[in-house]
C-alpha positions in Angstrom: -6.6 -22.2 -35.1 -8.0 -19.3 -33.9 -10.6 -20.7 -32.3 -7.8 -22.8 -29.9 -6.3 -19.5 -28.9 -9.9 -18.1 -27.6 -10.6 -21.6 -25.9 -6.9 -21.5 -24.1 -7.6 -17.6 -23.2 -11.4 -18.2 -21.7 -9.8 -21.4 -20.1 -7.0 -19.7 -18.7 -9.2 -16.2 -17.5 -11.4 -19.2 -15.4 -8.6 -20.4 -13.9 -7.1 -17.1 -12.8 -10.8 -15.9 -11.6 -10.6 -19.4 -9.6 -7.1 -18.4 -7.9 -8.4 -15.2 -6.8 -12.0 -15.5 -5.8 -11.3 -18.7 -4.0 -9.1 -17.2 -1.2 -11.6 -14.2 -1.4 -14.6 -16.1 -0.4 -12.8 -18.1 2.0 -11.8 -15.1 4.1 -15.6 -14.1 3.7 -17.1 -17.7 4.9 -14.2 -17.2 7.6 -15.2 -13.9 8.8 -19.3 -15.3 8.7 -18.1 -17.8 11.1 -16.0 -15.7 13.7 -19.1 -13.3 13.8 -21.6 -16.1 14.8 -18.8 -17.2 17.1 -18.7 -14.2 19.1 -18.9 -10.5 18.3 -15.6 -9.5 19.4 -14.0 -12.4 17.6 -15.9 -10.7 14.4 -13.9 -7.3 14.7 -10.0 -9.3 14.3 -10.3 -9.5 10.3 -11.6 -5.7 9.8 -8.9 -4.5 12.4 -6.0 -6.1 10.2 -7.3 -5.3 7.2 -7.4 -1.7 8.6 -3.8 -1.7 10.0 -2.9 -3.0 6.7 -4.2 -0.2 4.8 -2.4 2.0 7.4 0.6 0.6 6.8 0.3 0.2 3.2 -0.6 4.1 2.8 2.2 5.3 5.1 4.8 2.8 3.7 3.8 4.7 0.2 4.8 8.3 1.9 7.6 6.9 3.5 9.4 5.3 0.7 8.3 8.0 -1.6 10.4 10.9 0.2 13.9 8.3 0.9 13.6 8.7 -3.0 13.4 12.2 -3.4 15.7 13.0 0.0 18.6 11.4 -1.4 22.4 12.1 -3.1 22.8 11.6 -6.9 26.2 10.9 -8.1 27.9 10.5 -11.5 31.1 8.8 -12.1 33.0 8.6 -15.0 35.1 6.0 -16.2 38.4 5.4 -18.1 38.3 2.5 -20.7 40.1 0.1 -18.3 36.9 0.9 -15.7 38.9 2.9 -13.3 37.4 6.4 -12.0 38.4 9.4 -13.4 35.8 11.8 -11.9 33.1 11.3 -9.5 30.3 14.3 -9.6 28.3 13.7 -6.2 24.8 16.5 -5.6 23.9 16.9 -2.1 22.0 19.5 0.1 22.6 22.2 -3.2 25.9 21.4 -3.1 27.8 20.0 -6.4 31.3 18.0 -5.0 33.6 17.0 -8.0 36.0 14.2 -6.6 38.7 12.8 -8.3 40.0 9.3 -9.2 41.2 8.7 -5.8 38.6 10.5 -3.6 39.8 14.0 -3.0 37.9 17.3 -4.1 38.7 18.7 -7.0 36.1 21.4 -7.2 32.6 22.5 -5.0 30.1 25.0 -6.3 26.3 25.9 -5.3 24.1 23.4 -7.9 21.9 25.6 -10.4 19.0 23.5 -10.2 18.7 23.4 -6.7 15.5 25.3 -6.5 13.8 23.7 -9.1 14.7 20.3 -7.8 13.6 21.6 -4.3 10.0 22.8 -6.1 9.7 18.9 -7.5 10.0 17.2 -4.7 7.9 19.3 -2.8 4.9 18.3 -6.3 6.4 14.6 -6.2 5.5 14.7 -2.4 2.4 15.9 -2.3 1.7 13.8 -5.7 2.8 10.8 -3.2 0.1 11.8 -0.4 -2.8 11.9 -3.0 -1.4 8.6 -4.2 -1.3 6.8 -0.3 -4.9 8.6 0.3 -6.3 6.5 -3.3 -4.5 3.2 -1.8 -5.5 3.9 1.6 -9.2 3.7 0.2 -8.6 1.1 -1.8 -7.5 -1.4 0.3 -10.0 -0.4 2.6 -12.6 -2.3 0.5 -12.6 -5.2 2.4 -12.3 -3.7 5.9 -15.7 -2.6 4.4 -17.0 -5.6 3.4 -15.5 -7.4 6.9 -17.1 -4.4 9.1 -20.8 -5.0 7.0 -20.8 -8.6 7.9 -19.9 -7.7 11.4 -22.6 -4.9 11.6 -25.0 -7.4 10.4 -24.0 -9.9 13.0 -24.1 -7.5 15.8 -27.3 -5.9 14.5 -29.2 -9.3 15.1 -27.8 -10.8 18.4 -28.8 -7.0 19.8 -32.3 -7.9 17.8 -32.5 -11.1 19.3 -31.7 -9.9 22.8 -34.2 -7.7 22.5 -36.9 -10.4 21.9 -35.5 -11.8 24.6 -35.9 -8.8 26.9 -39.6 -8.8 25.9 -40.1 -12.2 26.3 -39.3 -11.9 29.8 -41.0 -8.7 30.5 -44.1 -10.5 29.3 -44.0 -13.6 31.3 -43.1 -11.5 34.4 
Protein backbone atom coordinates (compact mmCIF):
# COMPACT_ATOMS: atom_id res chain seq x y z
CA UNK A 1 0.00 0.00 0.00
CA UNK A 2 2.67 2.09 0.76
CA UNK A 3 4.39 1.56 -2.16
CA UNK A 4 1.13 3.11 -4.24
CA UNK A 5 1.37 6.27 -2.21
CA UNK A 6 5.28 6.76 -3.22
CA UNK A 7 4.39 5.86 -6.99
CA UNK A 8 1.23 8.55 -6.99
CA UNK A 9 3.66 11.12 -5.13
CA UNK A 10 6.85 10.60 -7.71
CA UNK A 11 4.11 10.50 -10.53
CA UNK A 12 2.45 13.54 -9.42
CA UNK A 13 6.16 15.59 -8.49
CA UNK A 14 6.89 14.70 -12.60
CA UNK A 15 3.90 16.09 -13.57
CA UNK A 16 4.15 19.28 -11.63
CA UNK A 17 8.07 19.56 -12.71
CA UNK A 18 6.41 19.15 -16.37
CA UNK A 19 3.87 22.19 -15.81
CA UNK A 20 6.54 24.40 -14.81
CA UNK A 21 9.66 23.72 -16.69
CA UNK A 22 7.65 23.48 -19.81
CA UNK A 23 6.60 27.16 -20.08
CA UNK A 24 10.18 27.88 -18.60
CA UNK A 25 11.99 26.49 -21.51
CA UNK A 26 9.64 27.75 -23.87
CA UNK A 27 10.29 31.29 -22.99
CA UNK A 28 14.06 30.29 -23.22
CA UNK A 29 13.82 28.63 -26.87
CA UNK A 30 11.63 31.95 -27.48
CA UNK A 31 14.17 34.36 -26.38
CA UNK A 32 17.14 32.08 -28.49
CA UNK A 33 15.02 32.79 -31.41
CA UNK A 34 14.28 36.67 -31.08
CA UNK A 35 18.21 37.04 -30.43
CA UNK A 36 19.14 35.33 -33.78
CA UNK A 37 16.35 37.36 -35.19
CA UNK A 38 17.67 40.56 -34.47
CA UNK A 39 19.60 42.04 -31.50
CA UNK A 40 17.16 44.61 -30.55
CA UNK A 41 14.31 42.17 -30.82
CA UNK A 42 16.59 40.10 -28.12
CA UNK A 43 16.38 42.92 -25.38
CA UNK A 44 11.96 42.91 -25.33
CA UNK A 45 11.91 39.65 -22.84
CA UNK A 46 14.75 40.99 -20.37
CA UNK A 47 13.10 44.60 -20.44
CA UNK A 48 9.63 43.06 -19.21
CA UNK A 49 10.99 40.81 -17.01
CA UNK A 50 12.80 43.85 -15.58
CA UNK A 51 9.71 46.22 -15.41
CA UNK A 52 8.08 43.39 -13.79
CA UNK A 53 10.42 43.10 -11.06
CA UNK A 54 9.96 46.84 -10.74
CA UNK A 55 6.66 46.65 -10.41
CA UNK A 56 6.46 43.63 -8.31
CA UNK A 57 9.09 45.30 -5.71
CA UNK A 58 7.31 48.71 -5.56
CA UNK A 59 3.72 47.16 -5.53
CA UNK A 60 5.26 45.28 -2.16
CA UNK A 61 6.14 48.96 -0.59
CA UNK A 62 3.09 50.36 -1.73
CA UNK A 63 0.59 47.97 -0.37
CA UNK A 64 2.69 47.39 2.65
CA UNK A 65 2.30 51.11 3.99
CA UNK A 66 -1.96 51.36 2.91
CA UNK A 67 -1.76 48.62 5.61
CA UNK A 68 -0.07 50.19 8.24
CA UNK A 69 -1.43 54.03 7.21
CA UNK A 70 -4.90 53.09 7.94
CA UNK A 71 -8.01 53.56 10.72
CA UNK A 72 -8.80 50.57 13.03
CA UNK A 73 -12.23 50.47 14.36
CA UNK A 74 -14.13 48.31 16.88
CA UNK A 75 -17.86 48.03 17.09
CA UNK A 76 -19.79 46.45 19.51
CA UNK A 77 -22.87 44.74 19.18
CA UNK A 78 -26.19 44.16 21.00
CA UNK A 79 -27.60 40.52 20.82
CA UNK A 80 -30.18 41.56 18.17
CA UNK A 81 -26.79 42.86 15.93
CA UNK A 82 -27.47 46.42 16.31
CA UNK A 83 -24.48 48.85 17.32
CA UNK A 84 -24.06 49.92 20.57
CA UNK A 85 -20.57 51.50 20.49
CA UNK A 86 -18.32 52.04 17.69
CA UNK A 87 -14.42 52.69 18.94
CA UNK A 88 -12.68 54.23 15.65
CA UNK A 89 -8.27 55.05 16.03
CA UNK A 90 -7.13 57.54 13.73
CA UNK A 91 -4.02 60.05 13.45
CA UNK A 92 -3.57 59.28 17.67
CA UNK A 93 -6.89 60.13 18.10
CA UNK A 94 -9.42 57.52 19.89
CA UNK A 95 -13.36 58.60 18.65
CA UNK A 96 -16.06 56.60 20.71
CA UNK A 97 -19.37 56.89 18.62
CA UNK A 98 -22.44 55.80 19.60
CA UNK A 99 -25.27 53.57 18.21
CA UNK A 100 -26.40 56.10 15.94
CA UNK A 101 -23.21 57.87 14.91
CA UNK A 102 -22.60 60.71 17.21
CA UNK A 103 -19.40 61.22 19.60
CA UNK A 104 -19.72 60.13 22.71
CA UNK A 105 -16.22 60.63 23.91
CA UNK A 106 -12.43 61.66 22.19
CA UNK A 107 -9.14 61.29 23.95
CA UNK A 108 -5.33 61.14 22.74
CA UNK A 109 -4.62 57.03 22.06
CA UNK A 110 -1.82 55.65 24.59
CA UNK A 111 -0.28 53.66 22.12
CA UNK A 112 0.18 56.06 19.66
CA UNK A 113 3.89 56.19 19.83
CA UNK A 114 4.53 52.71 19.97
CA UNK A 115 2.29 52.06 17.08
CA UNK A 116 4.01 55.00 15.30
CA UNK A 117 7.67 53.14 16.16
CA UNK A 118 6.06 49.75 14.43
CA UNK A 119 5.24 50.98 11.43
CA UNK A 120 8.19 52.80 10.99
CA UNK A 121 10.14 48.60 11.68
CA UNK A 122 7.12 47.09 9.54
CA UNK A 123 8.16 49.68 6.87
CA UNK A 124 11.53 49.36 6.67
CA UNK A 125 10.95 45.33 7.26
CA UNK A 126 8.70 45.93 3.89
CA UNK A 127 11.78 47.57 1.91
CA UNK A 128 14.23 44.73 2.83
CA UNK A 129 11.44 42.37 1.82
CA UNK A 130 10.68 44.33 -1.99
CA UNK A 131 14.77 44.51 -2.28
CA UNK A 132 14.84 40.16 -1.73
CA UNK A 133 11.78 40.03 -4.44
CA UNK A 134 13.25 42.59 -6.49
CA UNK A 135 16.31 40.15 -6.86
CA UNK A 136 14.50 37.37 -7.09
CA UNK A 137 12.47 37.88 -9.81
CA UNK A 138 15.33 39.27 -11.51
CA UNK A 139 16.66 35.75 -12.11
CA UNK A 140 15.38 35.53 -15.40
CA UNK A 141 16.05 39.04 -16.55
CA UNK A 142 19.52 37.43 -15.90
CA UNK A 143 19.23 34.50 -17.65
CA UNK A 144 17.27 36.53 -20.75
CA UNK A 145 20.14 39.36 -20.70
CA UNK A 146 23.01 36.20 -20.83
CA UNK A 147 21.43 34.77 -23.85
CA UNK A 148 21.26 38.16 -25.28
CA UNK A 149 24.96 39.00 -24.31
CA UNK A 150 25.85 35.81 -26.00
CA UNK A 151 23.98 36.66 -29.10
CA UNK A 152 25.41 40.08 -29.42
CA UNK A 153 28.86 38.89 -28.42
CA UNK A 154 29.03 36.79 -31.66
CA UNK A 155 27.35 38.82 -34.51
CA UNK A 156 30.05 41.68 -33.13
CA UNK A 157 32.56 38.52 -33.54
CA UNK A 158 31.38 37.75 -36.75
CA UNK A 159 31.46 41.30 -38.04
CA UNK A 160 34.68 41.44 -37.07
CA UNK A 161 35.72 38.50 -39.33
CA UNK A 162 34.09 40.17 -41.71
CA UNK A 163 35.97 43.51 -41.29
CA UNK A 164 39.18 41.46 -41.79
CA UNK A 165 38.10 39.60 -44.46
CA UNK A 166 37.73 42.67 -46.41
CA UNK A 167 40.68 44.45 -45.21
CA UNK A 168 42.56 41.38 -46.51
CA UNK A 169 41.18 41.22 -49.92
CA UNK A 170 41.55 45.02 -50.30
Amino acid sequence: MAAVGLFAGVFSLLIYLCIILVPVALLVVLQVWLCKKSIRLGLILPGVSLVMSLILAFGVIAFSSLSTAGASGELVLEQNGQVVERTVTENGTVTVYDGEGNITDQYPDPNYEDNRAESEQISLTMIAVAGVMFLVFNIPTLVFGGIWLHYKNRQDLQDDLRKMKVEDLG
